[in-house]
N, C-alpha and C positions, 0 to 999 in steps of 0.2 A: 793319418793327419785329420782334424776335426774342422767340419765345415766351419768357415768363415760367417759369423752373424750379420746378418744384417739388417741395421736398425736405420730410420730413420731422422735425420734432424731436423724436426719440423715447431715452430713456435708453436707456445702453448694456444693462444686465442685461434689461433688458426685450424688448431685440430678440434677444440669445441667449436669453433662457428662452424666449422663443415659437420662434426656429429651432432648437433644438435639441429643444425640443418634438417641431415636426416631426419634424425629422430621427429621433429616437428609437421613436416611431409607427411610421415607415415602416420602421423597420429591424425592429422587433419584428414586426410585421405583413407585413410584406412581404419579407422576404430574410431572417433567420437561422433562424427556428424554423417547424417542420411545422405542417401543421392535422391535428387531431385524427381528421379524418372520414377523409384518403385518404394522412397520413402523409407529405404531400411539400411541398416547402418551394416557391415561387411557380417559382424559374426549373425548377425540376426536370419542374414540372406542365408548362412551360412546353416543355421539351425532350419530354416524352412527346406532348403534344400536338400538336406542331408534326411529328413523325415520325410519328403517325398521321395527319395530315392530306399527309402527301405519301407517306404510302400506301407509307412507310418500315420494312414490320411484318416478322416472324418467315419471313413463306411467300412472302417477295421475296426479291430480291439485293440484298447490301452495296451502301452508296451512300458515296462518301465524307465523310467526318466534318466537313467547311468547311465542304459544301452545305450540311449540318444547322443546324451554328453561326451560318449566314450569315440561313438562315429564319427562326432562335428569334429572333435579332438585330434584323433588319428587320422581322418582323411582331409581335412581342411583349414582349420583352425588350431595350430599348436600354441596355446596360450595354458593356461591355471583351470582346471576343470571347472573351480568356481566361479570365474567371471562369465563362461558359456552358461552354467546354471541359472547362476541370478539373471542372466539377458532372457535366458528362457523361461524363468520364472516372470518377468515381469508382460512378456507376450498373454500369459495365461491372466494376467489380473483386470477383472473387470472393472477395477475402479481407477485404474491406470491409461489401460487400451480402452477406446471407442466399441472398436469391434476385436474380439480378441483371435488372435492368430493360432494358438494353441491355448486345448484343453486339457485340463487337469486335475485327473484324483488324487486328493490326500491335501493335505496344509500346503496352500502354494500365499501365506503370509493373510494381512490384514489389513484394515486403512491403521491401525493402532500402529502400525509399523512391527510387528508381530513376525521374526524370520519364518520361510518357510521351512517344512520338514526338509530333512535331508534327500537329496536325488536317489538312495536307496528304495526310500519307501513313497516315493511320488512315481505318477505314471501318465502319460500323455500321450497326445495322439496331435493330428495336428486338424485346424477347425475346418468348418464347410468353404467359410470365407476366404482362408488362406489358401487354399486350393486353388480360387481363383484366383492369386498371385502367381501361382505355379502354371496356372493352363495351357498347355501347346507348349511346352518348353521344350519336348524332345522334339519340335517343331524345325526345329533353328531358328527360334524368334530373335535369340541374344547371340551374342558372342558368351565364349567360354575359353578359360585361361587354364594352363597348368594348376594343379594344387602345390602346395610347398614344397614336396619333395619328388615332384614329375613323374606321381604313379597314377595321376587321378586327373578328371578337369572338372573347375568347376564357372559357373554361371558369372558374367560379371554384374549380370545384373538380371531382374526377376521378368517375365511380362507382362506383368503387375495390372489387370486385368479389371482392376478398379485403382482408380487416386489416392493409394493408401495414405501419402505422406501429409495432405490434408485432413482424410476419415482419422488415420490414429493418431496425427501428430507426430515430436520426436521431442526431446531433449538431450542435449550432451554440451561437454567443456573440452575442447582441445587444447591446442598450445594456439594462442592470439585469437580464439573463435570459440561462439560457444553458443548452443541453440536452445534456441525454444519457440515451438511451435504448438501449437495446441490445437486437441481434436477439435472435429467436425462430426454434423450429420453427412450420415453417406448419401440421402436420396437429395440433400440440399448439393454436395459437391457434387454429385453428376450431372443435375439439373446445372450448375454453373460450366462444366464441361462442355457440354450440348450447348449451351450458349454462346460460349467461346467458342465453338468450330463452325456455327451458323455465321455468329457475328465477329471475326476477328480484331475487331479495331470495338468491342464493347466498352464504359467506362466500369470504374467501381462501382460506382455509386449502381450502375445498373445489373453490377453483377452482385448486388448487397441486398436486393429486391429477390434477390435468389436464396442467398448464403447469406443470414441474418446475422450469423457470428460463430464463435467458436461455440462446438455442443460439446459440458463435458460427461464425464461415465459419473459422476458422482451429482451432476445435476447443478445445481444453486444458480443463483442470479448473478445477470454478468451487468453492469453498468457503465453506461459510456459511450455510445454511438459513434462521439465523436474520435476517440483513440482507436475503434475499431476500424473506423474508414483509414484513420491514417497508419495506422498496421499493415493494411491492406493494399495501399498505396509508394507504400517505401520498404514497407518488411518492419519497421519498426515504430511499436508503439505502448499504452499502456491501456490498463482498464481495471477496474474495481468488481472482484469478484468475492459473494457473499451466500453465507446458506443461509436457506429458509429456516424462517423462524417464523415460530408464532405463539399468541398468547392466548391461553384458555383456562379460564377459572375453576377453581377446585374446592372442597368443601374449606367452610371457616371463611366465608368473603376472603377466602385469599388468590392469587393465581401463580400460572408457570410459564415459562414458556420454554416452548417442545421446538427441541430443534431437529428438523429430518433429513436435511442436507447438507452438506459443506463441504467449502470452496476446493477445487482439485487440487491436489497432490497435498495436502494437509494429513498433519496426523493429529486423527482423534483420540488417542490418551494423548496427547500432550498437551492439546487444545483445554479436553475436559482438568486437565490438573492445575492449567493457566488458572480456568474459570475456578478455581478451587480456592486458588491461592489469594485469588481476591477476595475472596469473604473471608478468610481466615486471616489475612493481612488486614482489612477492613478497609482494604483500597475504597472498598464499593459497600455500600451499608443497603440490606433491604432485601440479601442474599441467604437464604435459610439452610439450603442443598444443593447441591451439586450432584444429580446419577447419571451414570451414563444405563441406557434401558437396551441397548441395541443387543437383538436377538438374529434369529433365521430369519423373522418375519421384513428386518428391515433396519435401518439406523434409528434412534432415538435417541439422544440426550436431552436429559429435563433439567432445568434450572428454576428450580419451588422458590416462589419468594414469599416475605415474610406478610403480615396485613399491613394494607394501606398502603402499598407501595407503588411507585410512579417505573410500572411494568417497563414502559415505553424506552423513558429515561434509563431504566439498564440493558436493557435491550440496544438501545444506542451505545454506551459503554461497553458493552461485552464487541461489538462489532467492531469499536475502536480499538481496543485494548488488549484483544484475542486476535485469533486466527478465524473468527468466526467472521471477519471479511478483510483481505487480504489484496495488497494488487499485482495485478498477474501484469507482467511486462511482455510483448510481441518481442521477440529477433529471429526473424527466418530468415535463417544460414542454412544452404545444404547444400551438397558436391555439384555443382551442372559441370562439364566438359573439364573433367578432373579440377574445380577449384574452388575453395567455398565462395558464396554470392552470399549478397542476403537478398532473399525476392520477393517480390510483391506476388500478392495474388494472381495478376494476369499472367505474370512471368512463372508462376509455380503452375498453369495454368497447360499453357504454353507447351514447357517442358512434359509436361504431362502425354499432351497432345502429342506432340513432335515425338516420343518416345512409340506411343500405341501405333502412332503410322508406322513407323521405322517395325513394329511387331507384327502387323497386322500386314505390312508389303511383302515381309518375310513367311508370315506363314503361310500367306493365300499361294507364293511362290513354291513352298515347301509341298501344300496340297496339290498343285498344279502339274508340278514333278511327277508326286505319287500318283497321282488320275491320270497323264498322260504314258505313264510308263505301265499302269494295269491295262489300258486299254491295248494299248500295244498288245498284252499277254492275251488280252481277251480276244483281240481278233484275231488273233495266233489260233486259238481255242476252238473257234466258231470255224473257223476256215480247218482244222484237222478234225473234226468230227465230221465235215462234209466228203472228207475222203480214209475214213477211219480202216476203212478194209486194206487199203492201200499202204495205209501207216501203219499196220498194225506187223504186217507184210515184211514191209522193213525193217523196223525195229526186232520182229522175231531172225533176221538174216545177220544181224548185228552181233560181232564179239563184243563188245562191253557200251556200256555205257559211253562212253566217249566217241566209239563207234558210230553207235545209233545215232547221235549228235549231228555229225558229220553229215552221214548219211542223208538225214533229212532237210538239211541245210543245202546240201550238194541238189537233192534230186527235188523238192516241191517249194524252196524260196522261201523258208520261212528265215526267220534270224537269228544269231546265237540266244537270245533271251525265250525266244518263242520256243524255240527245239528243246532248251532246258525245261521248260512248263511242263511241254508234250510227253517228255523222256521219264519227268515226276508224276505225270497224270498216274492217280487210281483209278482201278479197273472199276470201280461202281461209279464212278463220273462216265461212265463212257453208256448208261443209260441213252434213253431213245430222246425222252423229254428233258436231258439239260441242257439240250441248243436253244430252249426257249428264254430259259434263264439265265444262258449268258448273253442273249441276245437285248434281254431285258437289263441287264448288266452295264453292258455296253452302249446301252442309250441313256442309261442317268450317267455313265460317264461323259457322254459327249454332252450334255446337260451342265453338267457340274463343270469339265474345262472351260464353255463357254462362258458362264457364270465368272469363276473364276479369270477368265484373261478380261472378263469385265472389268472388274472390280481395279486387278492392275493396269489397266487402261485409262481408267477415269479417277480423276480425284474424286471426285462430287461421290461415287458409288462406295470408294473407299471408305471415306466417313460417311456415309450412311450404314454401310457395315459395324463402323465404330461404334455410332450412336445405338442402334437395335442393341448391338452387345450389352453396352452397356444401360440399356433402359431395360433388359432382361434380368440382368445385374439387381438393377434398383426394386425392379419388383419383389424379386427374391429375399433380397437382404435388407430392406430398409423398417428403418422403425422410428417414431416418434421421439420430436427433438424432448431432451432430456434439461436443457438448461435456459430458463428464461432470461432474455434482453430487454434492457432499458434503459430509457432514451438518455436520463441525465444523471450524474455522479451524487447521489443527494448528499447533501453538508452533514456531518453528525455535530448537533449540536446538544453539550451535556450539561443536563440541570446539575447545579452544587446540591440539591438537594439528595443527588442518587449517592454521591460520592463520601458525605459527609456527615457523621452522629450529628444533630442539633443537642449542642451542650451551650450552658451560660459560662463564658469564662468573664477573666480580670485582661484587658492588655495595659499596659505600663510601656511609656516612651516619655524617654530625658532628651535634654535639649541635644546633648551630645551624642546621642544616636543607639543607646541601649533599649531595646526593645525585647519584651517577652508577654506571653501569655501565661497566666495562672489560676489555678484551679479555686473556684470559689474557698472552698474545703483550707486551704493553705493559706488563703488569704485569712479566711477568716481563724486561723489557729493561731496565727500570729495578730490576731487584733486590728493589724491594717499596720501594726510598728514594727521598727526593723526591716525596712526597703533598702534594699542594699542598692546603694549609690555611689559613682565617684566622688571625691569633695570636687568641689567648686562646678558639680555638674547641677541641673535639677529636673522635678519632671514638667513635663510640658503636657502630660494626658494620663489620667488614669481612668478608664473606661470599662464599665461592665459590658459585654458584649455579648455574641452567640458567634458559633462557632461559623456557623454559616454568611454573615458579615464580610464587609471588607471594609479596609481601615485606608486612607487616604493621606501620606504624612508631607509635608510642605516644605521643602528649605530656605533659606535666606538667597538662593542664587538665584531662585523661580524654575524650580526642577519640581516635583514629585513623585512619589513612591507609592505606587496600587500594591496592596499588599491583602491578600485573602485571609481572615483571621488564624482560619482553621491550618494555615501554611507557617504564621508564625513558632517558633520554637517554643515549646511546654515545659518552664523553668518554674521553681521554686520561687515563694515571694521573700524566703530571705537571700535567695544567689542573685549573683547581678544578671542582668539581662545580657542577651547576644549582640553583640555593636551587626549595625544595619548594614556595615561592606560586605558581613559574611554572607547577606543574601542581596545585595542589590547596592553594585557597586556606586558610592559616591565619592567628594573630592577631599580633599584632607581637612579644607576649613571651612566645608559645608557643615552647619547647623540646622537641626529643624526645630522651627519657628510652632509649627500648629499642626495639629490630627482634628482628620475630621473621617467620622463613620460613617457609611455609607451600607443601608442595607437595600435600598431600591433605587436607580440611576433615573426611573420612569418619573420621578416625579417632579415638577413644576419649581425646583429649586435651582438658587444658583450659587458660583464662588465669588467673593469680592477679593480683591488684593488690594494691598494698601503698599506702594513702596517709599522708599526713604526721598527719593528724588523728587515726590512729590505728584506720583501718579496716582490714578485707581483706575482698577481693571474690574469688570461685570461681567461673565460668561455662564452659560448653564453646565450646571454641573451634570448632564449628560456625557458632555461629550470628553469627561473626565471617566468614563467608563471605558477601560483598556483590558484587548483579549492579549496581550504582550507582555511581559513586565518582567522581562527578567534586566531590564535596566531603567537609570532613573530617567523619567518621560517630563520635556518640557511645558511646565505649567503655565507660562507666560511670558513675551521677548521681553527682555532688561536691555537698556541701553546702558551705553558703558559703565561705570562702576555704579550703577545703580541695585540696589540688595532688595527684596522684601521682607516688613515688616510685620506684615500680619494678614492673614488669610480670612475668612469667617464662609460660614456657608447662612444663605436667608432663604429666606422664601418670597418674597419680592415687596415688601412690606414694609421695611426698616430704615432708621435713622443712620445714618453715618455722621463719626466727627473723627476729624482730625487734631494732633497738636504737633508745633514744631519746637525745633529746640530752645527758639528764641520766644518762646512760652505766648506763643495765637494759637488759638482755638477754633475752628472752623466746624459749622453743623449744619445738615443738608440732608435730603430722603434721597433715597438708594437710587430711586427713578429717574434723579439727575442724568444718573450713568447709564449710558445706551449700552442694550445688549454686545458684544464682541464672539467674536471665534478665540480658539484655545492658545494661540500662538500669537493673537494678539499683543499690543504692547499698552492697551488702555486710553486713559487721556486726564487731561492735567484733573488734581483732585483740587489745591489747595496755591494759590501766589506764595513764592519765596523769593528772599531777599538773597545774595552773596552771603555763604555760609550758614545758610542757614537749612537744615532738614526736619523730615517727619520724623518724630521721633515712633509715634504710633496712631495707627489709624484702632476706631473701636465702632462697635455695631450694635446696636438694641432695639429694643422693640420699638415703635412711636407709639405704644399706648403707654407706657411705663414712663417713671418721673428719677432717673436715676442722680445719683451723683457724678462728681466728678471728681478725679483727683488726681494732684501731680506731685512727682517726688524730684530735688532740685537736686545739681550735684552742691550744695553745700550742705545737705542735709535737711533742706526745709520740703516739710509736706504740708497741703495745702488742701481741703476739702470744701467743693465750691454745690453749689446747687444748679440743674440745666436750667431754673429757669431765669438764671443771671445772666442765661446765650442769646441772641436772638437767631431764629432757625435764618439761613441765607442760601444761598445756593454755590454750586460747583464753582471751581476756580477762582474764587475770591479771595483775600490777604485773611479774611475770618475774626477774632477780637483779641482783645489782649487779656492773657491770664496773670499776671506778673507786673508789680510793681518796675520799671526800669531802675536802676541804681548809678553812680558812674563809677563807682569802685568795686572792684569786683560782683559783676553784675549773675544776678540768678541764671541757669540756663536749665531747662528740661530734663529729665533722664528719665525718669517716668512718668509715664501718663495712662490712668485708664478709665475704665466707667464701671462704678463699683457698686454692685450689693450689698444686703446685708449678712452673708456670711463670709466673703471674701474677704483673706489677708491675703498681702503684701510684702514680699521680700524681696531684700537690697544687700547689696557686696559694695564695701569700701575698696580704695587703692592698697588698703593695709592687711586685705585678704577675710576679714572678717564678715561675718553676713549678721544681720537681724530683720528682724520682721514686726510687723504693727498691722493694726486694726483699723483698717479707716473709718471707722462709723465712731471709734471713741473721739476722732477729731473735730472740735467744731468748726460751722459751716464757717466759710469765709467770704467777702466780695471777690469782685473781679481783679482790685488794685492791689490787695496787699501780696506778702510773700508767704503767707501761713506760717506756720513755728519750725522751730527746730527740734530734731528728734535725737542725733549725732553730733556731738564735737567734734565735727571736721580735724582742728590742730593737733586732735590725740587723738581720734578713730580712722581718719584718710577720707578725702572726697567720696562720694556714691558714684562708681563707675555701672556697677548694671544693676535694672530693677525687675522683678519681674511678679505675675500674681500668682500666688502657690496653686499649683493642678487638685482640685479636690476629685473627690472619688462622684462620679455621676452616674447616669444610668440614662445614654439619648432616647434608646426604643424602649420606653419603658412594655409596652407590649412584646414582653420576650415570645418569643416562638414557642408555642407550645409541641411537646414532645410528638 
């Protein structure tokens, strides 16, 4: 009859919460993150001790690296051969580890990220330093566990004989935890040790006067003082780490610059391919080569630039934009009292400490044992030479060994340990002169016990024991910090010049928010005809530009758009242009009103706004220089349905006039208007009546003698001369342009101040547009209504007016190449 199975019936969530329980225990405990006491993560202990035990050390010959793997494997670590390799491959790399734990011939990898050789053809040993992790281990300093399969015991932890988990650092990811610690100088963390067992109640801040920051094996500048202290202080924090660079000029007035360090755990082919892809991209202009030079001698990567190049300014972009500076984030997590922590300094510190006592009470106990139990033997020694005829006597009367034992325990009081010594004595020990030498023997033992129940007697002597150890340590093993600290994060601020070709383009922007840039070359193949528009849209700017520029565009809500030339879209001048949501989200019945180019924010200029409700607004166009812009940025507060109408940029010099719809005319210097802030709301420009609005504010010179002109919704335009105005000041009702009628009375719909190459274009109710010439119109007074241009009855009222965008050029001093 067949056994009975038995299964059980257990919920599903309940059998993964308890195995992955496990599972997550084991992984936090046991494989990712270091213990606090010796710094090293289970297989790592694992590989160190496994190569002490086959006597695998510093002051042997290389033994190949499989034997190793195969030991860690079969005696204590049953995982993938390759996961032990690689742990023990990264022990040996110097640009990884501080101080490296083991040494290795043959390919043990690259900073390129380069695998190493295979464990067949590498061969290790293990280093001077790591040694001192192991010393006094068969001491009893630690405890020791079963191996996995109860043939074996191993360490549960090292007696770690220097702070390694500060000198080398650690990194790992487990399940909910995941570390990063980063090296140190060894003679800086001992020095902090020694401190902390003087002064246990030390601050950071006093233990940072010690321990300046993390030192890495690959050197570069750490910046940050301030993330370093608070790293230090909670276990967690950040800092900006960069390699050295520099610039040095090469033949052809050109230069380079040589980079010979960078920032830890980077990889340099990736880094160098970044920097590649940005000249070949043309992310960055100014970039001639990219080599990486790095030989036996040392790292070098050169980055040659082209002539005349603002070195600096790429040098700042490459540190942005690469890995050539990088920020390194603090999290010290590591196992204290089986559980991950994250600790501060003091607390890593600490544990440190608390661990070398706990080593150091053990061994001196361990010695104590061994000294009191030789001396024992010795005076066993010294007392049977003194009656050697006598013992010699008996032990020849003796059947066996056992016998003679007896015997002499029986007849001269020696003790079972003693008579065994005596029984193993050789016959050429029993010389005349080696009573002098055990007698001498026997007094550096009682020397040394009393030393020793010192030591376990007195705290104060114990760590003083500690400290010697380890200031012998530091003499030994310490070497010059490798990576320079500084005090503050500097800002990378990047000229447009480094990033950008200086080329002359065309941009092109309609009212209704098509915008593109275009190539002189295209413009001019099509003649400047054939601008691809939507009907009933127009443009509001056609400007020759440089690529380097920013274009500044205005809406009707009091919003604006910073817009980088060189970031606009490169369209064709017969395609339409890209509508402005696709880069800078606006609202569905926002229209822009005016562009205004900006190629320097430093200069003594400002914006005027003119809105419908009868404001104007004065600010410097400074503070319209925004490092933000991927959304539209408020140019002005608007009170309730109030809109703008027209924007101008001056230079503080200029006339302003107003017209409203009810056809006054208002004229006044800019000066009226007090400076404001950018969010400002202004102040009154012009007196209105009930119903009545600006229809448009306009700006000019006051040396100039312009016209004026207004276009009516019945179709009458009317061409007046300024000096039928009289100049007045802010806020005033201003004059009358417009005959009054009482039948169907004139009302405004355009108005502007007009030159002599400027036309004029207007859109009826009836969808039609035409355009006129105002300088063919004669002048007229102040009272009449000017003529008509439109049959109203057959063509439809003039709903909008506006004056055609000619082709300009602001900086006429293009940027030369």
């Amino acid at each position: 009859m067949s056994q009975p199975e038995n299964y059980l019936d257990l919920p599903l969530e309940e059998v993964i919460g308890d195995r992955f329980g496990r599972y997550s225990k084991y992984i936090i405990q046991e494989r990712a993150l270091p213990d606090a006491r010796d710094g090293l993560k289970p297989v790592q202990r694992r590989i160190l001790y496994a190569m002490h035990e086959e006597k695998n050390t510093y002051d042997k010959n290389f033994r190949k690296s499989a034997k190793t793997v195969g030991t860690v494997i079969g005696n204590y670590h049953p995982h993938g051969d390759s996961s032990v390799y690689e742990a023990m491959i990264r022990l040996s790399q110097d640009w990884k580890v501080r101080n490296v734990l083991v040494e290795m011939h043959g390919n043990n990898g690259s900073t390129d990220g380069d695998p190493p050789a295979a464990m067949r053809y590498t061969e290790a040993r293990l280093s001077k330093i790591a040694s001192e992790l192991l010393r006094d281990i068969e001491k009893e300093t630690v405890d020791f566990i079963p191996n996995f399969d109860d043939t074996d015991s191993e360490p549960v932890v090292l007696p770690a004989k220097f702070p390694n988990l500060l000198v080398n650092g650690s990194t790992g990811i487990s399940a909910g935890y995941a570390t990063d610690i980063p090296p140190h100088n060894l003679a800086e963390v001992i020095d902090a040790v020694i401190m902390k067992i003087d002064k246990p109640t030390v601050s950071v801040e006093e233990l940072m006067k010690v321990i300046k920051g993390p030192d890495f094996p690959t050197g570069g500048i750490i910046q940050g003082m301030e993330g370093i202290k608070k790293a230090y202080e909670t276990g967690r924090g950040k800092v900006m780490v960069r390699g050295k660079a520099k610039v040095e000029d090469i033949r052809g007035n050109r230069q380079q610059i040589v980079i010979d360090e960078i920032p830890y755990e980077i990889n340099k082919a990736s880094m160098v391919k970044k920097m590649d892809e940005l000249r070949i991209d043309r992310k960055v202009e100014g970039i001639a080569e990219v080599r990486d030079e790095t030989d036996r001698t040392g790292l070098r990567v050169v980055v040659e630039l082209k002539k005349e190049v603002n070195s600096e300014g790429i040098l700042n972009y490459l540190y942005k934009n690469t890995d050539l500076q990088v920020t390194y984030h603090f999290n010290m997590v590591a196992i204290q009292d089986k559980t991950p922590k994250v600790l501060s300094l003091p607390s890593m510190l600490d544990a440190y400490i608390s661990h070398q006592k706990e080593v150091m009470v053990r061994q001196t106990t361990y010695d104590l044992r061994k000294a009191n139990e030789r001396a024992h033997i010795v005076e066993g020694l010294i007392k049977a030479i003194s009656i050697l005829d006598e013992l010699i006597a008996t032990i020849r009367a003796s059947k066996d060994k056992q016998d003679a034992k007896k015997r002499i325990i029986d007849k001269y009081e020696f003790t079972e340990a003693q008579a065994e010594a005596i029984v193993m004595l050789q016959l050429y020990r029993l010389t005349n002169t080696d009573i002098t030498s055990l007698e001498k023997e026997a007094d550096e033992l009682r020397k040394k016990i009393v030393e020793m129940e010192s030591i376990l007697g007195s705290e104060k002597k114990l760590y003083q024991t500690i400290k010697k150890d380890l200031r012998q340590l530091k003499k030994t093993f310490s070497d010059e910090r490798r990576t320079v600290i500084e005090n503050k994060i500097e800002e990378l601020k990047i000229d447009i010049e480094v990033t950008v070709a200086s080329e002359d383009i065309l941009v092109s922007v309609t009212r209704d928010g098509y915008i593109k840039r275009t190539s002189l070359r295209s413009y001019g193949a099509s003649n400047g005809e054939d601008l691809a528009i939507k009907d009933e849209d127009h443009l509001v700017g056609l400007l020759e530009l440089n690529t380097k520029d920013k274009i500044l565009l205005f809406t009707n809500q009091g919003k604006y758009l910073f817009l980088p030339v060189h970031e606009l879209p490169d369209i064709r001048w017969k395609d339409i242009g890209q509508h402005i949501s696709n880069i800078v989200s606006i609202d569905k019945n926002e229209r822009i009103i005016q562009t205004i180019p900006v190629r320097d924010f430093d200069q003594d200029n400002y914006l005027l706004f003119f809105t419908k409700n009868g404001m104007i607004k004065r600010s410097e166009l400074s503070l319209y220089d925004a490092t933000r812009y991927s959304k539209a940025l408020i140019a002005l507060n608007l009170k309730n349905d109030d809109e703008v109408v027209n924007v101008y940029q001056t230079n503080g010099n200029s006339d302003v006039f107003l017209a409203s719809n009810k056809g006054y005319g208002l004229w006044y210097h800019e000066s009226e208007v007090s400076v404001v802030g950018q969010r400002a709301a202004g102040v009154k420009a012009i007196q209105l009546k009930e119903d009545e609005y600006v229809v448009n504010g306009q700006v000019f010179d006051d040396l100039s003698e312009p016209s004026i002109l207004v276009v009516t919704q019945r179709g009458a335009c009317k061409r007046m001369r300024l000096r039928e105005f009289e100049k007045s000041s802010r806020a005033k009702r201003g004059l009358v342009m417009l005959r009054e009628l009482k039948n169907k009375p004139h009302r405004v719909k355009g108005f502007f101040v007009i030159n002599e190459n400027d036309t004029i274009s207007f859109e009826t109710s009836k969808g039609e547009t035409h355009s006129l010439f105002p300088l063919e119109l004669s002048t007229s007074d102040r009272y009449s209504n000017g003529s008509f241009v439109i049959d109203t009855d057959n063509q439809g009222e003039v709903t909008d007016v506006w004056k055609k965008a000619t082709y300009s050029k602001p900086f006429m001093d293009s940027i030369d190449e």
